[in-house]
Each structure stands twice: as C-alpha cells, then as structure tokens.
mmCIF file of the N, C-alpha and C atoms, coordinates in Angstrom:
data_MODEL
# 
_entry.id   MODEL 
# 
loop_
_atom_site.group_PDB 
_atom_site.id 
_atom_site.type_symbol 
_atom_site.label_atom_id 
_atom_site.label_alt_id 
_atom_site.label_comp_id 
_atom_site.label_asym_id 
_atom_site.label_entity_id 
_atom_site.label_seq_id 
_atom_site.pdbx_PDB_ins_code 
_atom_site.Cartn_x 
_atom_site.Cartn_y 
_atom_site.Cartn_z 
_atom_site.occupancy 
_atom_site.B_iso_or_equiv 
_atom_site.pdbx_formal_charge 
_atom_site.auth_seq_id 
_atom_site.auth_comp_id 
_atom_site.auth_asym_id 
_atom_site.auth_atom_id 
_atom_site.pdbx_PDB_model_num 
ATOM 1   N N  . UNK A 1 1  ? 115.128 69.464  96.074  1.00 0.00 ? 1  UNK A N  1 
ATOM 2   C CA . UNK A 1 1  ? 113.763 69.304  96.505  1.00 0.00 ? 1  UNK A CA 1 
ATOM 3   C C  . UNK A 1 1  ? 112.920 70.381  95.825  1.00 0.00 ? 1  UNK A C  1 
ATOM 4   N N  . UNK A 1 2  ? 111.860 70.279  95.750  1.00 0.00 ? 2  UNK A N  1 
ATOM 5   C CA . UNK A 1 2  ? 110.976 71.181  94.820  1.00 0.00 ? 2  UNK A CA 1 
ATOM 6   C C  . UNK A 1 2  ? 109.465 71.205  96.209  1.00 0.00 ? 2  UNK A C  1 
ATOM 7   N N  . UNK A 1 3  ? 109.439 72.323  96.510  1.00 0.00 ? 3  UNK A N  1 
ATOM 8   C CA . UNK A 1 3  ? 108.419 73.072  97.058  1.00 0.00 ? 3  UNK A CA 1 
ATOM 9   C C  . UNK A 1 3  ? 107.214 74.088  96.280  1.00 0.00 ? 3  UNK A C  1 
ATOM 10  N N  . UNK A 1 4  ? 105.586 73.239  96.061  1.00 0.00 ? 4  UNK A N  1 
ATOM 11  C CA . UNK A 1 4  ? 105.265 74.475  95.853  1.00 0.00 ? 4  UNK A CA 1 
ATOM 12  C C  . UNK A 1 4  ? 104.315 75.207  96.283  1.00 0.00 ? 4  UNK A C  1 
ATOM 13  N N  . UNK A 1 5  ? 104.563 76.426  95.772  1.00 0.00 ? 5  UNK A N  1 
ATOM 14  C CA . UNK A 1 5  ? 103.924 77.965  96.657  1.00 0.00 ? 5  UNK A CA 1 
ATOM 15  C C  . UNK A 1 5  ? 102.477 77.694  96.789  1.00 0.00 ? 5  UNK A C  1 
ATOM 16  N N  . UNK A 1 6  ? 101.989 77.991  97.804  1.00 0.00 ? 6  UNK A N  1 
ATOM 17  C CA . UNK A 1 6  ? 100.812 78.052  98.491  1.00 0.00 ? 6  UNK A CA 1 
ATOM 18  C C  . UNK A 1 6  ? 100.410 79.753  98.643  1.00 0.00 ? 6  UNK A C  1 
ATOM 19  N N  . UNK A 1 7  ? 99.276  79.850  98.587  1.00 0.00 ? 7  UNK A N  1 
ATOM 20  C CA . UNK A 1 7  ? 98.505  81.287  98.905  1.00 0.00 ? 7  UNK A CA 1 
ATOM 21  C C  . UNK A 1 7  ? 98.954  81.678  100.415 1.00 0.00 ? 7  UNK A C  1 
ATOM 22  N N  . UNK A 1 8  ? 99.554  83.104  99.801  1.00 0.00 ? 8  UNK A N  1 
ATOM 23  C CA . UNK A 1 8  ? 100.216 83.725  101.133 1.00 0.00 ? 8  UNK A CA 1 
ATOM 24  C C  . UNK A 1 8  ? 101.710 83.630  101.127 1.00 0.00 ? 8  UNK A C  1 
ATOM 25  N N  . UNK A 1 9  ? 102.139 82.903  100.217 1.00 0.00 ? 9  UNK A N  1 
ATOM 26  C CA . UNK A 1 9  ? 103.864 82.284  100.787 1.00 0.00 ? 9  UNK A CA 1 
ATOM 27  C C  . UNK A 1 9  ? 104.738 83.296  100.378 1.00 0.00 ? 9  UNK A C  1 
ATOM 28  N N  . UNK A 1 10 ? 105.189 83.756  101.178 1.00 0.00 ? 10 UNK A N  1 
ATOM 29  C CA . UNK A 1 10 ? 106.466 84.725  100.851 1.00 0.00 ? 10 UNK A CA 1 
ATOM 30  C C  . UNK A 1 10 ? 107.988 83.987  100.611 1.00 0.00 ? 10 UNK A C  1 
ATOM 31  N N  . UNK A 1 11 ? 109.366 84.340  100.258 1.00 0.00 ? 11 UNK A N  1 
ATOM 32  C CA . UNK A 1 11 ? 110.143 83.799  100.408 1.00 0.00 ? 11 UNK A CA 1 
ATOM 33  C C  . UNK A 1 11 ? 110.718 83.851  102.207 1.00 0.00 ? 11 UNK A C  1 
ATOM 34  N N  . UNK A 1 12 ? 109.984 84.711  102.539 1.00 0.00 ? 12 UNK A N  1 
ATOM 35  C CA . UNK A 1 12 ? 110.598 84.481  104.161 1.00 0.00 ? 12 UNK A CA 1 
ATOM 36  C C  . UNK A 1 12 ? 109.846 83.020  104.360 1.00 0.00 ? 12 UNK A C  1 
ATOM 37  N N  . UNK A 1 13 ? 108.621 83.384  104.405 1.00 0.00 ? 13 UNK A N  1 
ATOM 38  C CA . UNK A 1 13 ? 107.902 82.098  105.023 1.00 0.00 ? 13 UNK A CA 1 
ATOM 39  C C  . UNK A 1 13 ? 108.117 81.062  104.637 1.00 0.00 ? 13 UNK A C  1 
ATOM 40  N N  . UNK A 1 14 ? 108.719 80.590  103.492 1.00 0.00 ? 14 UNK A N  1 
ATOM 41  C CA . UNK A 1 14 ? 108.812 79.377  102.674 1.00 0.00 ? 14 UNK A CA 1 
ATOM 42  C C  . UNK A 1 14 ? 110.636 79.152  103.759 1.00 0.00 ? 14 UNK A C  1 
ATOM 43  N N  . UNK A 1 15 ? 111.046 79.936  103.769 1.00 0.00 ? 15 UNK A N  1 
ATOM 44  C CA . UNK A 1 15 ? 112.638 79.554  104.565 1.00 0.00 ? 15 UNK A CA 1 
ATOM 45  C C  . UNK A 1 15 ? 112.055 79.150  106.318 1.00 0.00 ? 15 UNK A C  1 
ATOM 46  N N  . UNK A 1 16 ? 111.235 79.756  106.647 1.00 0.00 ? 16 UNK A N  1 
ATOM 47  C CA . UNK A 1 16 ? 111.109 79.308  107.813 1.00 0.00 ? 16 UNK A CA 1 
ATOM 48  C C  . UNK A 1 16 ? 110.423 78.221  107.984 1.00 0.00 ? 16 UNK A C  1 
ATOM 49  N N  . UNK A 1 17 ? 109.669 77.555  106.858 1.00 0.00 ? 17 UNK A N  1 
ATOM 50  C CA . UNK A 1 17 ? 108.912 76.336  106.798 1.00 0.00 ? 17 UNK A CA 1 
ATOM 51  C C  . UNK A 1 17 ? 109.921 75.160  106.778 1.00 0.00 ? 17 UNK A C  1 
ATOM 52  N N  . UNK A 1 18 ? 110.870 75.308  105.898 1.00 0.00 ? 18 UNK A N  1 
ATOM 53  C CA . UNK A 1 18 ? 111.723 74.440  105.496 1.00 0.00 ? 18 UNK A CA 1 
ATOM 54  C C  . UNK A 1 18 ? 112.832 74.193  106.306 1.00 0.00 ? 18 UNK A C  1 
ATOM 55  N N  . UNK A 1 19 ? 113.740 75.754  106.541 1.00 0.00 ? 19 UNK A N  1 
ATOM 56  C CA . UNK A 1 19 ? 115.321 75.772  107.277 1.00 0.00 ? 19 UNK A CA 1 
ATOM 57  C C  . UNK A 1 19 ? 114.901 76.117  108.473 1.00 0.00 ? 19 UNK A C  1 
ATOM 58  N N  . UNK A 1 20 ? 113.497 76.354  108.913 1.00 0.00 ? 20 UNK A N  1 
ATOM 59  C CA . UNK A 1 20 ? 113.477 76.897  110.224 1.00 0.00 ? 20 UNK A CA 1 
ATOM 60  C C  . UNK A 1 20 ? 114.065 78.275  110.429 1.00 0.00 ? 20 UNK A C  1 
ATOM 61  N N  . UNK A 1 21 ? 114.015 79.327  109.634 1.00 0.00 ? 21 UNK A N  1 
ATOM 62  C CA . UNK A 1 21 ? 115.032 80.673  109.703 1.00 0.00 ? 21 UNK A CA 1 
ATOM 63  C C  . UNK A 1 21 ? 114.670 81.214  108.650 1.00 0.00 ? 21 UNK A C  1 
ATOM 64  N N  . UNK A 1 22 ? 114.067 82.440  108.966 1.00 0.00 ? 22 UNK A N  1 
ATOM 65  C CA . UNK A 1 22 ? 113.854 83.325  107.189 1.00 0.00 ? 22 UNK A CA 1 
ATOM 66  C C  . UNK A 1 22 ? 114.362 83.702  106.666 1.00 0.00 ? 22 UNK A C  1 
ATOM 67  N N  . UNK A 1 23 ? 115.796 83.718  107.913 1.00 0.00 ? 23 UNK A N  1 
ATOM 68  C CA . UNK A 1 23 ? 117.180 84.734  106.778 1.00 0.00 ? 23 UNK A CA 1 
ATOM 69  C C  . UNK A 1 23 ? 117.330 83.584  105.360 1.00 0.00 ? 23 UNK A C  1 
ATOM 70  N N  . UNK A 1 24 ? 116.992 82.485  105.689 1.00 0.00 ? 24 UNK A N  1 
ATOM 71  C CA . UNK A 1 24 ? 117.295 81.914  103.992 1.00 0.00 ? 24 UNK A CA 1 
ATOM 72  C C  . UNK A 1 24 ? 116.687 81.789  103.222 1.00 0.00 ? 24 UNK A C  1 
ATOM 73  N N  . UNK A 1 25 ? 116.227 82.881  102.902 1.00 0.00 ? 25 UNK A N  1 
ATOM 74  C CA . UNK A 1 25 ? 115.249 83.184  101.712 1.00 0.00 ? 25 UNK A CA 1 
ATOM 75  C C  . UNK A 1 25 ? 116.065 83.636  100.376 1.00 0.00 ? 25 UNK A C  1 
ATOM 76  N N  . UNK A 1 26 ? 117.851 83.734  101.138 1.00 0.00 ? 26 UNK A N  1 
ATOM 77  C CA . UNK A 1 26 ? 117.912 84.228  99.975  1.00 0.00 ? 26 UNK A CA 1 
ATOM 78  C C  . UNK A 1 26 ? 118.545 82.843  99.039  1.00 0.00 ? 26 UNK A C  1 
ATOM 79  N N  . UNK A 1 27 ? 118.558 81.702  99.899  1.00 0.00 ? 27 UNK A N  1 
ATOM 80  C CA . UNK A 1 27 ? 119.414 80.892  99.193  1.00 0.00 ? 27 UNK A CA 1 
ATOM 81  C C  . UNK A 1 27 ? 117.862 79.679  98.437  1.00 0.00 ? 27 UNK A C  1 
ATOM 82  N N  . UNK A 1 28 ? 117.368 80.193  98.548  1.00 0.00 ? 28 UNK A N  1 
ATOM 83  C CA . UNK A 1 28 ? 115.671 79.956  97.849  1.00 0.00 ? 28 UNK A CA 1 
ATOM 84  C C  . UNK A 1 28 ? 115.379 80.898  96.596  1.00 0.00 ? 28 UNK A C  1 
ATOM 85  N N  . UNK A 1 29 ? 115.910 82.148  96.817  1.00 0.00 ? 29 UNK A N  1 
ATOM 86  C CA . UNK A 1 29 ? 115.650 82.962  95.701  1.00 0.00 ? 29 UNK A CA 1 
ATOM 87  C C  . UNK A 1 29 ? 116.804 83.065  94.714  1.00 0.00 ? 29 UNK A C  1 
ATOM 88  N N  . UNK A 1 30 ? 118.098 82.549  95.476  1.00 0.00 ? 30 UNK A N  1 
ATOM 89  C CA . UNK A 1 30 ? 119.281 82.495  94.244  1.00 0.00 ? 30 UNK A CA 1 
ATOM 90  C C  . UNK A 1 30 ? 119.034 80.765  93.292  1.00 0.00 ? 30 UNK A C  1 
ATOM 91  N N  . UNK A 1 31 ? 118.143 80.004  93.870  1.00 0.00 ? 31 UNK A N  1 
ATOM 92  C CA . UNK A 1 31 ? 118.340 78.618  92.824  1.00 0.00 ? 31 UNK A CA 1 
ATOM 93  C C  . UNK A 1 31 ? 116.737 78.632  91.906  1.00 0.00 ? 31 UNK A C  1 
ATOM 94  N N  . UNK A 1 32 ? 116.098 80.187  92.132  1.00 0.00 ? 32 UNK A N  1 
ATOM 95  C CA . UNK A 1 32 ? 114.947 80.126  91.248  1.00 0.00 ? 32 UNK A CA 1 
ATOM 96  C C  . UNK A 1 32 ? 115.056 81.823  90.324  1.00 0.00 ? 32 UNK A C  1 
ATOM 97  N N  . UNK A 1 33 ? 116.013 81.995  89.935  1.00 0.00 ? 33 UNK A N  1 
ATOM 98  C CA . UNK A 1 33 ? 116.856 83.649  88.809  1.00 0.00 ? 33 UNK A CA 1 
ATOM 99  C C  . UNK A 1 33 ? 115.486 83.709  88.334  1.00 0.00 ? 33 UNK A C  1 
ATOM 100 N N  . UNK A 1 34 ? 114.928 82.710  87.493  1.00 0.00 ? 34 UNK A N  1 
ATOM 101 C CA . UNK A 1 34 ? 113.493 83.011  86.411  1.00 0.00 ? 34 UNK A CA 1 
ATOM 102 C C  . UNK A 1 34 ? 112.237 83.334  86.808  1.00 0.00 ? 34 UNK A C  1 
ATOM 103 N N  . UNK A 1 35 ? 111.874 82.892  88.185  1.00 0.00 ? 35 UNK A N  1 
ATOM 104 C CA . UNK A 1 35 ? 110.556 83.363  88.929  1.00 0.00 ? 35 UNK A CA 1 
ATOM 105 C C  . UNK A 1 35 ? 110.480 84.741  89.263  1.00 0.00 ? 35 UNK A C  1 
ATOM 106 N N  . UNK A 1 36 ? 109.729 85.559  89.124  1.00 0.00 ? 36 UNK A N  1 
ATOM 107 C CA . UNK A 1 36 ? 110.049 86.689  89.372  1.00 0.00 ? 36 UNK A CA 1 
ATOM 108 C C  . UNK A 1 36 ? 108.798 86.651  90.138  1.00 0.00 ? 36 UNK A C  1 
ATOM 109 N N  . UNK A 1 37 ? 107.382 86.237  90.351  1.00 0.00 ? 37 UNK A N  1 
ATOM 110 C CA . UNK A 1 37 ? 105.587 86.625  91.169  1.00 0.00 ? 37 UNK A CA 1 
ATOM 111 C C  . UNK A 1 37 ? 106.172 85.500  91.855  1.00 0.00 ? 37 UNK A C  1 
ATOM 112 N N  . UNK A 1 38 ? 106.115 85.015  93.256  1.00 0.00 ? 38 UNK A N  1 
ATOM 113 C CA . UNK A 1 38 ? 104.847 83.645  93.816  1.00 0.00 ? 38 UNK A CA 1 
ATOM 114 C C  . UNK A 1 38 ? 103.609 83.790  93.484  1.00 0.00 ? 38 UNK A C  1 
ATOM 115 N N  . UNK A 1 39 ? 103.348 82.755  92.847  1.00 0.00 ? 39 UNK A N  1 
ATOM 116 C CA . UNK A 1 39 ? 101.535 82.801  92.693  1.00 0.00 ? 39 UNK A CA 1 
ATOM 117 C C  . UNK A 1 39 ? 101.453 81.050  92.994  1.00 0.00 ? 39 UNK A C  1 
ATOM 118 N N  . UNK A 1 40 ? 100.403 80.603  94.227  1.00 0.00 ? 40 UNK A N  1 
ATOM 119 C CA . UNK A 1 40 ? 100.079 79.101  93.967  1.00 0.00 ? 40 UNK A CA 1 
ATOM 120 C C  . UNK A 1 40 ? 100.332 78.208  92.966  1.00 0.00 ? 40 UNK A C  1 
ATOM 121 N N  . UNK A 1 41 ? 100.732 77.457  93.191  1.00 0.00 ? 41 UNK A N  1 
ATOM 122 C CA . UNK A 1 41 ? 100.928 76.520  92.069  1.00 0.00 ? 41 UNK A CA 1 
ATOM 123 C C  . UNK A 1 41 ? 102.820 76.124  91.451  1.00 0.00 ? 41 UNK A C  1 
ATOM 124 N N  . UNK A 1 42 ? 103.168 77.378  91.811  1.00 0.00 ? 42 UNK A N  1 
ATOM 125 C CA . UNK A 1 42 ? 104.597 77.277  90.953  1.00 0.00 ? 42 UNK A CA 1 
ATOM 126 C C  . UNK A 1 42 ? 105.625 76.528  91.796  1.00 0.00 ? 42 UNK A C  1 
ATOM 127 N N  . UNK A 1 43 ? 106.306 75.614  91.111  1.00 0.00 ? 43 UNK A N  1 
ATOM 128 C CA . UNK A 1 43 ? 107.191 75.320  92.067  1.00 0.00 ? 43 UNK A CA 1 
ATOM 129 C C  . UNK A 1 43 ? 108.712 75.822  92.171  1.00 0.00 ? 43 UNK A C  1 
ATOM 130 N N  . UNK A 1 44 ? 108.751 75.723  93.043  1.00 0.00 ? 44 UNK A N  1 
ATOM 131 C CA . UNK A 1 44 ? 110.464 76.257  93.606  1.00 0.00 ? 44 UNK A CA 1 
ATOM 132 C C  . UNK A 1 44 ? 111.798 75.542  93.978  1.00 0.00 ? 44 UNK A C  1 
ATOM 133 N N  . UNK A 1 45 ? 112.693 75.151  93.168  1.00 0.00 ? 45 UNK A N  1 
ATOM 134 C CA . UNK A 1 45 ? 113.675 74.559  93.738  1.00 0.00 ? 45 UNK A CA 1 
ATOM 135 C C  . UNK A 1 45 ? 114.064 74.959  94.999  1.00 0.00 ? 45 UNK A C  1 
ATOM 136 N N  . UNK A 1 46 ? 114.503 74.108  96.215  1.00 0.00 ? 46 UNK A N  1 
ATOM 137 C CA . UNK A 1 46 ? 115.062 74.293  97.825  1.00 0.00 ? 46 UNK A CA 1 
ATOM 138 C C  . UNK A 1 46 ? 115.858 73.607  97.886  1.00 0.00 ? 46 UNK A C  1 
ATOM 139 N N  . UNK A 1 47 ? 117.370 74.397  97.911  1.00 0.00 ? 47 UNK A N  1 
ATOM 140 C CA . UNK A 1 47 ? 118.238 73.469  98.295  1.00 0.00 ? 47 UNK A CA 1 
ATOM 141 C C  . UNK A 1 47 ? 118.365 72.715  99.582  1.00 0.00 ? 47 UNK A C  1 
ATOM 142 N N  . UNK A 1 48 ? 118.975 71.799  99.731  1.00 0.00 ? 48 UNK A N  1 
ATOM 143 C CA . UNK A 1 48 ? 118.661 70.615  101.087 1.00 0.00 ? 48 UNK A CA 1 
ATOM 144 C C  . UNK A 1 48 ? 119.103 71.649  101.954 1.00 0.00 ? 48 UNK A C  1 
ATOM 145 N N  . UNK A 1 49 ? 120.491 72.500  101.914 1.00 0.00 ? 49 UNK A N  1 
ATOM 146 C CA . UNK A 1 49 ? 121.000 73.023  103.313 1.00 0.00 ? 49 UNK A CA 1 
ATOM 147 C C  . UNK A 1 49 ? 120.812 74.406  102.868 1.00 0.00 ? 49 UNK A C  1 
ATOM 148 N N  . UNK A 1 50 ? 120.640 75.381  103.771 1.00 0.00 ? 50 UNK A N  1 
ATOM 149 C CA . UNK A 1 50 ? 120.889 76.414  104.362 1.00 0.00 ? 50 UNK A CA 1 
ATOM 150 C C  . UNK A 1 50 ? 122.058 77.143  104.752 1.00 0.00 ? 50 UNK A C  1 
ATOM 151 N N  . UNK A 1 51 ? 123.431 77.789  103.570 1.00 0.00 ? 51 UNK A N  1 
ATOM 152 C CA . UNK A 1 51 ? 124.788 77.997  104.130 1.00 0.00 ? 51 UNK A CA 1 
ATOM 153 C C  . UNK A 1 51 ? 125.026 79.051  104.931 1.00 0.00 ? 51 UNK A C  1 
ATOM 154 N N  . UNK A 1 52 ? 125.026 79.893  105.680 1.00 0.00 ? 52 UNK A N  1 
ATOM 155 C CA . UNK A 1 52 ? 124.845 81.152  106.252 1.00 0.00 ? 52 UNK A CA 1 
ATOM 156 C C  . UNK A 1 52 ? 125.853 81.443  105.735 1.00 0.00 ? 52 UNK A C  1 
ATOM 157 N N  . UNK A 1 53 ? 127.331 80.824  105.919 1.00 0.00 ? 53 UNK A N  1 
ATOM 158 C CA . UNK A 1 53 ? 128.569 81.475  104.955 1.00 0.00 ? 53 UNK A CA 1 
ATOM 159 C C  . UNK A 1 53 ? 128.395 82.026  103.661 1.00 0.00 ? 53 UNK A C  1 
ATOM 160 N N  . UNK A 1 54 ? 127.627 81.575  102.878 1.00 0.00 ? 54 UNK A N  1 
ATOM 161 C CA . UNK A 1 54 ? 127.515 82.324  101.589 1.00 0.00 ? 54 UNK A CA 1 
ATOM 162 C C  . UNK A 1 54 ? 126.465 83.088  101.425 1.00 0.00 ? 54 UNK A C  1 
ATOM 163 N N  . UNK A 1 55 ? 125.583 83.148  102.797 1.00 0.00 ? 55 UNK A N  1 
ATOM 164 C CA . UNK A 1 55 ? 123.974 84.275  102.556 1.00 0.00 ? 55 UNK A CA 1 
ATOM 165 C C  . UNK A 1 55 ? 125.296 85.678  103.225 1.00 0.00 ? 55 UNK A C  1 
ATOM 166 N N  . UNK A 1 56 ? 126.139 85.083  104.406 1.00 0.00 ? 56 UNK A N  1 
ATOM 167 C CA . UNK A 1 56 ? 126.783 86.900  104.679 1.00 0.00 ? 56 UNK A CA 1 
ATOM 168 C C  . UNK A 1 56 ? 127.952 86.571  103.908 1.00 0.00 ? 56 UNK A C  1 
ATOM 169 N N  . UNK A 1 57 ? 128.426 85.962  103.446 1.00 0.00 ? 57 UNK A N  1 
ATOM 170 C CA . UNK A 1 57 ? 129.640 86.517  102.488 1.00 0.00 ? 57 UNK A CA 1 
ATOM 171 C C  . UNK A 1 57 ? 128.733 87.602  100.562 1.00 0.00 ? 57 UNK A C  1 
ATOM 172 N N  . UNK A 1 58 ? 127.616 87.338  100.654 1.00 0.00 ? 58 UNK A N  1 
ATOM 173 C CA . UNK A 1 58 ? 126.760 88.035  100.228 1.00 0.00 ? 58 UNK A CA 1 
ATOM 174 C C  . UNK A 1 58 ? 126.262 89.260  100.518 1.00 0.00 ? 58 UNK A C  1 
ATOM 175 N N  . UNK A 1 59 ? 126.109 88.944  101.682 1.00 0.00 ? 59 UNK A N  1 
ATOM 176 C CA . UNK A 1 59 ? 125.331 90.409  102.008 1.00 0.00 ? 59 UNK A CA 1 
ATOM 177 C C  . UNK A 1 59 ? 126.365 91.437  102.608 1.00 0.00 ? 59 UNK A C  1 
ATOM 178 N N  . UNK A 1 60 ? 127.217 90.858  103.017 1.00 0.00 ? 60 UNK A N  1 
ATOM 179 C CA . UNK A 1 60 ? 128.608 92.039  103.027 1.00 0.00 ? 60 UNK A CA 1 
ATOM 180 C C  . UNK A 1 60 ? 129.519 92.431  101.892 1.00 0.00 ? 60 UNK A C  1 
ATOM 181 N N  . UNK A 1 61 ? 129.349 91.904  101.149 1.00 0.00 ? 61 UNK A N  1 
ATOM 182 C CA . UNK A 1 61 ? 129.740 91.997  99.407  1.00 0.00 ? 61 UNK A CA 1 
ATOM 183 C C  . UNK A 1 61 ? 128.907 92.935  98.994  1.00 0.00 ? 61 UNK A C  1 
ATOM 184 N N  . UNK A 1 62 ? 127.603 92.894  99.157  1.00 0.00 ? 62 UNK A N  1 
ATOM 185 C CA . UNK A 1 62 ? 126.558 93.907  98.156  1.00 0.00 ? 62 UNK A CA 1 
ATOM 186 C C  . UNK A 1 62 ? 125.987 95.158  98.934  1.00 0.00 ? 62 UNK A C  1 
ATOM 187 N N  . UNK A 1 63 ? 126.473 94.836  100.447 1.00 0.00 ? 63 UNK A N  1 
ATOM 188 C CA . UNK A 1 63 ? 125.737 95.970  101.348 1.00 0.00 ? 63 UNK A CA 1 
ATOM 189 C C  . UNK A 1 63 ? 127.047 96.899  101.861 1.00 0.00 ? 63 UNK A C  1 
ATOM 190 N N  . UNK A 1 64 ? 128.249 97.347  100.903 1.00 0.00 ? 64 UNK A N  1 
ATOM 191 C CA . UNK A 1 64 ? 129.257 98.107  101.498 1.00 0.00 ? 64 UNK A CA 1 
ATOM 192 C C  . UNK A 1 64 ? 128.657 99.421  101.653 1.00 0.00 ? 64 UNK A C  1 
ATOM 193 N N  . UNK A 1 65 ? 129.398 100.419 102.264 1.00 0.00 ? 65 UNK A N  1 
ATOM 194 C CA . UNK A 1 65 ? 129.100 101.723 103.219 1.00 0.00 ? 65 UNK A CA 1 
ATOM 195 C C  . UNK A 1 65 ? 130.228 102.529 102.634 1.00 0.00 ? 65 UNK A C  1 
ATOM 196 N N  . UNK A 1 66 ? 130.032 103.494 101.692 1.00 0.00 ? 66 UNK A N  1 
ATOM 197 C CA . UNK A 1 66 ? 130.599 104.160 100.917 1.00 0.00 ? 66 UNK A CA 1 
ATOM 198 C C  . UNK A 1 66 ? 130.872 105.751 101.810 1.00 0.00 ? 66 UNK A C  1 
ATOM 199 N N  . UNK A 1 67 ? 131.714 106.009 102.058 1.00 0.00 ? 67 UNK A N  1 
ATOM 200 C CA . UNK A 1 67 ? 131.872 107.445 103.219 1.00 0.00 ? 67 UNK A CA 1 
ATOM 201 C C  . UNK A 1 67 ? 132.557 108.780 102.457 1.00 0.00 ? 67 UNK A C  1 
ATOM 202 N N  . UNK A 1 68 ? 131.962 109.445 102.539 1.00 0.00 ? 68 UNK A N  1 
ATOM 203 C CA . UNK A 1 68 ? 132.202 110.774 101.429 1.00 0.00 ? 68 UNK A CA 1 
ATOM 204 C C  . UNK A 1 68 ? 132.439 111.637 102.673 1.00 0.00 ? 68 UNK A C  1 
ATOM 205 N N  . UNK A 1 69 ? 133.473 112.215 102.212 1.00 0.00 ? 69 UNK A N  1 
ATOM 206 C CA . UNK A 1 69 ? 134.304 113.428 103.351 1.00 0.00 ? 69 UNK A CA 1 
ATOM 207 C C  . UNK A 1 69 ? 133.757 114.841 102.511 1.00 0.00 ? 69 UNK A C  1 
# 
C-alpha cells in the first residue's frame, strides 16, 4: 500500500493512522531506506501488517546494555 505524507505527519503518526499503534513506525521506516525528510507529497510504502516479533527482535538486537566493572 502506498500512503502519502500530509503536513505534520510524523512516522509515529502515520503508524497510528494505519496499525492503530505508533510503536510501528519502525516497520514504515524499514520499507522506505531512501526517504530520509517527510515533506507532503511523498509517498511511503506501508506494509499491510504490523509484526511486533520483528520490531522487538530489533530493538533488543540494537538496544544491548554493555556493563563495565
């Protein structure tokens, strides 16, 4: 599906428009690598589903806690 950005749209807001949930902003921002601004007009690939398995098998992958004695 292709969504596009409206004035104001953040990637939270665009996940809560769509999946109902902002945590999936990130699976909105992993199927568009080349966009780097929202500015009106651009459109955005949205995938149909929302996986939470692969937004925290993500974010516990990239957010480890490194402990120095």
């Amino acid at each position: 599906m292709l969504y596009t950005v409206e004035t104001g749209d953040t990637l939270f807001k665009i996940a809560e428009k769509i999946y109902g949930d902002r945590i999936c902003w990130q699976v909105i921002y992993n199927a568009n690598p080349e966009v780097i601004v929202l500015v009106p007009g651009v459109k955005l690939r949205v995938p149909q589903y929302c996986d939470y398995r692969y937004i925290f098998s993500h974010l516990t992958a990239n957010n480890r806690f490194k402990f120095v004695s």
